[in-house]
N, C-alpha and C positions, 0 to 999 in steps of 0.2 A: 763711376762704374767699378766693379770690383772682378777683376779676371781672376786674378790668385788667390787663396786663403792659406797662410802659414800660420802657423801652429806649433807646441814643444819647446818655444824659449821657457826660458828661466834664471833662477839662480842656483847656482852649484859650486861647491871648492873645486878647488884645483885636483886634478886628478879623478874629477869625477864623467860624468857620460850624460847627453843630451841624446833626444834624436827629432829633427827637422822636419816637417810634413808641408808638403804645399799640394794643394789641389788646383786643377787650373778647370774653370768654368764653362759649361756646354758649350759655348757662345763661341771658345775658341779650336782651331781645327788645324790640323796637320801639323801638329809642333815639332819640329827641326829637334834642338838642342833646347835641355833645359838646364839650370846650373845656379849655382850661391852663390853671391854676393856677399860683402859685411862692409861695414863705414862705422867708425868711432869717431867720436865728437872731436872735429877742426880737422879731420882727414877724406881724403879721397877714398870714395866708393872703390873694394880691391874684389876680385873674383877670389873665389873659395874653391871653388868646384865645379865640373859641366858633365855631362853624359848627353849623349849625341844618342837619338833614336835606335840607332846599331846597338848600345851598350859601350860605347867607346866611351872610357872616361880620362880625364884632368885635373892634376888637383898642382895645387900652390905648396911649395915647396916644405915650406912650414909646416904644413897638416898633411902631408905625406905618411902613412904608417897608423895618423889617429883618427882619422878621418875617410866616412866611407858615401861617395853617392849612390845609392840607385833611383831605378824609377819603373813605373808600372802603365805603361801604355796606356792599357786596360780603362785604367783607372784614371788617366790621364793625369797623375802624379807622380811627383819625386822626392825623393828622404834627402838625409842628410845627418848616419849615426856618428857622434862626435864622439871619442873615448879622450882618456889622457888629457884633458881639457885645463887649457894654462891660463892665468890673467890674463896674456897679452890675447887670449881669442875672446877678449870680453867687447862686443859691439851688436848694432843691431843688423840681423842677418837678414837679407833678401831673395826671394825667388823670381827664375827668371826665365820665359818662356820665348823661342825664338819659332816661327813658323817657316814653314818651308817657302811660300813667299816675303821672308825675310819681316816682318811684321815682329816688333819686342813687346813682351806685357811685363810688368812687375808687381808684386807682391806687396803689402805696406808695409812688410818688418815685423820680426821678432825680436828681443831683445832677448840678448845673452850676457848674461854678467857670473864672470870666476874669480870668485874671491881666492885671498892668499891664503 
């Protein structure tokens, strides 16, 4: 089954700007928080980013300043505009839907690669 569709990986130099789309599927309902993911190969899965229904957002410390989430109720998706973009942000991103009866979906990955 596929709940999420992301969308906007690519490849880009360093210093260059991505921007992240996930849509999440009729099927799902009253989603809580949604928020980004990333995992590069032989690492653990690290959060990126979250915005909570209100607008409340989180971001990991590293992508502070280059990094922006929103999300659009509406539409029942969330971005994810990357600016400033380093090698070390090169992995594949995930989206991540949390329901308000606590219920997680995931995304199957985009892949981000920042060259030198």
């Amino acid at each position: 089954q596929v709940h999420l569709v992301e969308s906007g990986g690519g490849l880009v130099q360093a210093g260059g700007s991505l921007r992240l789309s996930c849509v999440a599927s009729e099927s799902i309902s009253d989603i809580n928080v949604m928020g980004w993911y990333r995992q590069s190969p032989g690492k653990q899965r690290e959060v990126v980013a979250s915005i909570t229904s209100g607008g409340t957002t989180s971001y990991r410390p590293s992508v502070k300043g280059r990094f922006t989430i929103s999300r659009d109720n509406a539409k029942k998706s969330v971005y994810l505009q990357m600016n400033s973009l380093k090698p070390d942000d090169t992995a594949v991103y995930y989206c991540k839907s949390v329901t308000v009866d606590r219920h997680d979906y995931w995304g199957q990955g985009t892949q981000v690669t920042v060259s030198s």
